[in-house]
SERO-4910 file (N, C-alpha, C, O; in steps of 0.05 Angstrom, whole numbers):
BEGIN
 pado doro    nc1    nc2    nc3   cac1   cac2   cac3    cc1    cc2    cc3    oc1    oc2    oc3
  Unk    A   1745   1664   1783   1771   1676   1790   1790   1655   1800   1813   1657   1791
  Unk    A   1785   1635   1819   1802   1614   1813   1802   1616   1843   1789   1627   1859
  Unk    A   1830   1595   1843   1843   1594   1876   1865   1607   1883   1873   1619   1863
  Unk    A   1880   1611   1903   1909   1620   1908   1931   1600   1927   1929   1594   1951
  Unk    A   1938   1597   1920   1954   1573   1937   1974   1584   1945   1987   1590   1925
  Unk    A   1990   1591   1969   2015   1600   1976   2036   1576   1990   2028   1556   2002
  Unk    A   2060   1584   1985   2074   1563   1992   2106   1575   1999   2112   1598   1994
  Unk    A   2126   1557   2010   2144   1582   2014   2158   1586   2053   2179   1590   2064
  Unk    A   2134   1582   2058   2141   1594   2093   2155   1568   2103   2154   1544   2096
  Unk    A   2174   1589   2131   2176   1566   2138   2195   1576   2168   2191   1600   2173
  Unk    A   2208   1566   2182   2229   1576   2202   2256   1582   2200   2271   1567   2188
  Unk    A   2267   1609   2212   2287   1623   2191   2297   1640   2213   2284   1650   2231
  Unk    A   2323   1641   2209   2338   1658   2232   2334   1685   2226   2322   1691   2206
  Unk    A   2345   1710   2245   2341   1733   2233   2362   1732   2212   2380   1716   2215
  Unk    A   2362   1745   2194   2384   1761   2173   2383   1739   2147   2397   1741   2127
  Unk    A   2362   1719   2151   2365   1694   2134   2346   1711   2104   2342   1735   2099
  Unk    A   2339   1691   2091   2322   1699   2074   2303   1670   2057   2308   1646   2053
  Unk    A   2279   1688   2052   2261   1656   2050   2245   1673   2025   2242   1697   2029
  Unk    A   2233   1661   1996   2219   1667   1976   2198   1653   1983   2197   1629   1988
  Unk    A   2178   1671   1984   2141   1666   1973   2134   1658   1955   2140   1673   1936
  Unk    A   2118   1634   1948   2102   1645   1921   2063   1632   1930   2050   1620   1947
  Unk    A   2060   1645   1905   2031   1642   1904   2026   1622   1880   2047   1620   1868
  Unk    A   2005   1604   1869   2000   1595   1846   1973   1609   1844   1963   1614   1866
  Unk    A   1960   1616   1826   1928   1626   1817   1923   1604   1797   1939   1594   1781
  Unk    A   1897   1597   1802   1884   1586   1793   1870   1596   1764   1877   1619   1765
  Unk    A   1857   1594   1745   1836   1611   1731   1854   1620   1708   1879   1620   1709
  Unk    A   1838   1631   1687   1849   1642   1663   1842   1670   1664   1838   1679   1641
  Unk    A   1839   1691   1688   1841   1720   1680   1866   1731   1707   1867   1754   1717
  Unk    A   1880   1715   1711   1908   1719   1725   1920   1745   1711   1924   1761   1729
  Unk    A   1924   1750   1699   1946   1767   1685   1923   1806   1685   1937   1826   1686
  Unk    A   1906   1809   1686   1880   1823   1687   1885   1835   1713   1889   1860   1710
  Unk    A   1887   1828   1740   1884   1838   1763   1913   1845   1774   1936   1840   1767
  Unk    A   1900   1862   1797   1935   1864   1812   1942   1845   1827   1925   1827   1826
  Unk    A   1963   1838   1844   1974   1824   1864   1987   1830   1884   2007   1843   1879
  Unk    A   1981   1823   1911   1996   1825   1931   1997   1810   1956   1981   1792   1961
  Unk    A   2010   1816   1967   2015   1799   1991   2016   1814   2023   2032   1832   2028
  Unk    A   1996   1805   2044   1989   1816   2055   2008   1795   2084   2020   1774   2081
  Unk    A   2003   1811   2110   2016   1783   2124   1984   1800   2157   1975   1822   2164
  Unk    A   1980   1770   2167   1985   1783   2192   1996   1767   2229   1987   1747   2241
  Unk    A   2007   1778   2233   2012   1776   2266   1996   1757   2286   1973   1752   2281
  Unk    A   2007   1745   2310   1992   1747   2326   1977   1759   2340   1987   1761   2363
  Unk    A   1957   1771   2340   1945   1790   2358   1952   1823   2345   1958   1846   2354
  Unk    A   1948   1811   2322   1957   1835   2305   1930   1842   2284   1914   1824   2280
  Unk    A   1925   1865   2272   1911   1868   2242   1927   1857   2227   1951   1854   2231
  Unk    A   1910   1846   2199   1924   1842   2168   1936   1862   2168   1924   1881   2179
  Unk    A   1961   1866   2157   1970   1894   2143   1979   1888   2118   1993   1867   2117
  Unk    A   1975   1903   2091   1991   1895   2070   2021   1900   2072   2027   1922   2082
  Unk    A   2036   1887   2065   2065   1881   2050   2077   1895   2029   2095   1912   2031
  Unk    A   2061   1884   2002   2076   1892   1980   2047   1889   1960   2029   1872   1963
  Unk    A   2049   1905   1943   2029   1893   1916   2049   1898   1879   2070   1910   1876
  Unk    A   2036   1887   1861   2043   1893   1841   2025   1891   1821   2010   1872   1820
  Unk    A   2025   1913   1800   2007   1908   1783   1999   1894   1766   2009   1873   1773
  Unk    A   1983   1888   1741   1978   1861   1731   1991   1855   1711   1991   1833   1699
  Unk    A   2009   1882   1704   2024   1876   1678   2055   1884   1700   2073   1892   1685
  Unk    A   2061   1885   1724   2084   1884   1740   2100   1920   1732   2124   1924   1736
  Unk    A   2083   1940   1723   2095   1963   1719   2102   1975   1744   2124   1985   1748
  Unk    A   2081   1975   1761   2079   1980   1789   2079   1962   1812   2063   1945   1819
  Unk    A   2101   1970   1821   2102   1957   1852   2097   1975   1881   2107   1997   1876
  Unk    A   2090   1975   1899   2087   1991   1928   2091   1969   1939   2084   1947   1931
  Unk    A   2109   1981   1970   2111   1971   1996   2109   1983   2016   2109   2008   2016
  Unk    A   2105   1968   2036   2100   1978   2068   2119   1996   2075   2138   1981   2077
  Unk    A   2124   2012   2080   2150   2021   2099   2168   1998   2109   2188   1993   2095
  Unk    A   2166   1986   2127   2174   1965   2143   2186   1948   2130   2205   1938   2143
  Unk    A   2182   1937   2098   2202   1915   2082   2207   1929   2059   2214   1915   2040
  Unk    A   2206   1953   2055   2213   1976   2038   2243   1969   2037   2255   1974   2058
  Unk    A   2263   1953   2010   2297   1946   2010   2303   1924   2025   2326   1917   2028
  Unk    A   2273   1909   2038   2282   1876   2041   2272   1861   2028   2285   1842   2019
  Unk    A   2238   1866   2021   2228   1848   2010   2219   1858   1975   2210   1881   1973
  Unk    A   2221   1846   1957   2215   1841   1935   2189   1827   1918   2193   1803   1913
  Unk    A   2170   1836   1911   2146   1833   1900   2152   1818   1872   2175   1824   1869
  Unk    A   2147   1808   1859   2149   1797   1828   2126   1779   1813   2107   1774   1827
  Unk    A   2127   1769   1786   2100   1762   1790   2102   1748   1758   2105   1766   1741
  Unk    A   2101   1723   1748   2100   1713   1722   2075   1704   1711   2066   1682   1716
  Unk    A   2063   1725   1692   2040   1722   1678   2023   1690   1659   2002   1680   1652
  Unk    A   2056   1686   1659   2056   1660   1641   2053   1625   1657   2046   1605   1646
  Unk    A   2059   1628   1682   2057   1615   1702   2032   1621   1728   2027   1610   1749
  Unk    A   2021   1641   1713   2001   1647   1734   2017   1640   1772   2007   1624   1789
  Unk    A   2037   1655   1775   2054   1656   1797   2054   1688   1814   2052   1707   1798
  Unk    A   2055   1691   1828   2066   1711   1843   2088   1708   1859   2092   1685   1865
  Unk    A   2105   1727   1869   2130   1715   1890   2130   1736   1912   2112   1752   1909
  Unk    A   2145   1740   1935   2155   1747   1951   2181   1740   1961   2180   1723   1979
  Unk    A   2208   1751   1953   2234   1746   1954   2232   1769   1984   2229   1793   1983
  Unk    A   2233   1758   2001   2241   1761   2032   2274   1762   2041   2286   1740   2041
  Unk    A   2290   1786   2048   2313   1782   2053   2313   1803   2077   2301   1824   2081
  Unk    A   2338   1784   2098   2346   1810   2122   2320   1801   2137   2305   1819   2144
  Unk    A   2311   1777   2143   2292   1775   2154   2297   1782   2189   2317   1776   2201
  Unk    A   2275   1794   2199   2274   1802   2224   2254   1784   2244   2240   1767   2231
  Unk    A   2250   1784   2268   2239   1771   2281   2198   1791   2282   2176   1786   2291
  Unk    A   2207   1809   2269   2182   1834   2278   2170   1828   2245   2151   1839   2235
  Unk    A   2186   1806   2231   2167   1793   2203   2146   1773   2207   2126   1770   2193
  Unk    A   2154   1759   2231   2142   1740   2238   2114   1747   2231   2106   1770   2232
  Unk    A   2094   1720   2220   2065   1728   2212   2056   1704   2199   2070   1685   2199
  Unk    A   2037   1703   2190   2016   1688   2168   2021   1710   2147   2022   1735   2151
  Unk    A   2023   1694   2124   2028   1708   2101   2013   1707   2074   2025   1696   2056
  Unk    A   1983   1720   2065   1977   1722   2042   1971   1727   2029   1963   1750   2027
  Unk    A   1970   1709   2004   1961   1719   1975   1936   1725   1966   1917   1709   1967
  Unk    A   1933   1758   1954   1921   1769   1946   1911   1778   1921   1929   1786   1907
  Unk    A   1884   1779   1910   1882   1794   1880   1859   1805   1874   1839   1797   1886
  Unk    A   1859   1822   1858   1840   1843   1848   1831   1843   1834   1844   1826   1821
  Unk    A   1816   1850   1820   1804   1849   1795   1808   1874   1778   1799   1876   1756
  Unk    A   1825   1897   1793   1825   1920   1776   1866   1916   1769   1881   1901   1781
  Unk    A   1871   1932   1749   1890   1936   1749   1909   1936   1763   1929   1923   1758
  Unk    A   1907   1947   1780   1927   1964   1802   1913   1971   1827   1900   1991   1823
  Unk    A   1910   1961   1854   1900   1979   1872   1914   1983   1893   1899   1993   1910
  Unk    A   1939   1979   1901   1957   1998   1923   1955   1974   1940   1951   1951   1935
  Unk    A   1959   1992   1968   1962   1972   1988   1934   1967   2008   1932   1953   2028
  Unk    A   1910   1983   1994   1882   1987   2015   1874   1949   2000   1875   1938   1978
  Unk    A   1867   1939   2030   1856   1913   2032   1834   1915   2005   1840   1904   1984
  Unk    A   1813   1927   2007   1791   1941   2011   1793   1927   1970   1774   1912   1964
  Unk    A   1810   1931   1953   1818   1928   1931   1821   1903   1918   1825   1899   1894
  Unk    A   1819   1879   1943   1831   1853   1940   1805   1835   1942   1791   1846   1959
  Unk    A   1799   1821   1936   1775   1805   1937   1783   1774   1934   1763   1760   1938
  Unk    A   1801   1762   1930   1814   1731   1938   1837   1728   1949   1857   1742   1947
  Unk    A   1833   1707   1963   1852   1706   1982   1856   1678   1976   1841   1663   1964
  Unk    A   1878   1672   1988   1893   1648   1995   1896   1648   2028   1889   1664   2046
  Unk    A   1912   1613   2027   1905   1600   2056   1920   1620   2076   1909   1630   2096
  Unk    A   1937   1622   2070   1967   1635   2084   1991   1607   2088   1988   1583   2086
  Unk    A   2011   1623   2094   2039   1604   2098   2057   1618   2124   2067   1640   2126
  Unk    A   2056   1602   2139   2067   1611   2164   2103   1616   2156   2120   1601   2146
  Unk    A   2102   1645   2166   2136   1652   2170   2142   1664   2196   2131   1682   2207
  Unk    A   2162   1651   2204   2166   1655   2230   2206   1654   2230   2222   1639   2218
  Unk    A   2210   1678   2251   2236   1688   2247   2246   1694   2269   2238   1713   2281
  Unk    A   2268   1675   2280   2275   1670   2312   2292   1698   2308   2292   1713   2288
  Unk    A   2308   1702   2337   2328   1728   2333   2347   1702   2348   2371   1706   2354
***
């Protein structure tokens, strides 16, 4: 299945905006879903956003539901995270996720590789 490499984070005022991406490793990239999970200090993982493996389907959190943007190029074995309107309550470790089924929503539970994470952090 490969590796996930995220890249992307970084320090960002509120209202700024910062893009994610992921690289995957491996030749069955395009097969699974994707998503991006973040978590907190002293916080649970919670998922973000996911998208499916052919990008028909996307879900988000409530919380970046009209800020943040999921996307994903099959041909680059890439995923993204277009982050806008950033808030200080974004702040987190941020990562990349994949599945082996089609499509599986936002339950962790569906994801089986992970990447390092990329620190995003968002002053007010």
């Amino acid at each position: 299945q490969g590796q996930l490499v995220e890249s992307g984070g970084g320090l960002v005022q509120a209202g700024d905006s910062l893009r994610l991406s992921c690289e995957a490793s491996g030749r069955r990239f395009d097969r699974g879903v994707m998503a991006w999970f973040r978590q907190a200090p002293g916080k649970e993982r919670e998922a973000v956003a996911c998208i499916s493996n052919r990008a028909e389907r996307t879900d988000y959190t409530d919380a970046v539901k009209g800020r943040f943007t999921i996307s994903r190029d099959n041909a680059k074995n890439m995923v993204y995270l277009q982050m806008d309107n950033l808030k200080p309550e974004d702040t987190a470790v941020y990562y990349c996720a994949k599945g082996v089924r089609t499509w599986g929503g936002l339950q962790e539970s569906w994801y089986t590789h992970w990447g390092q994470g990329t620190q995003v952090t968002v002053s007010s």
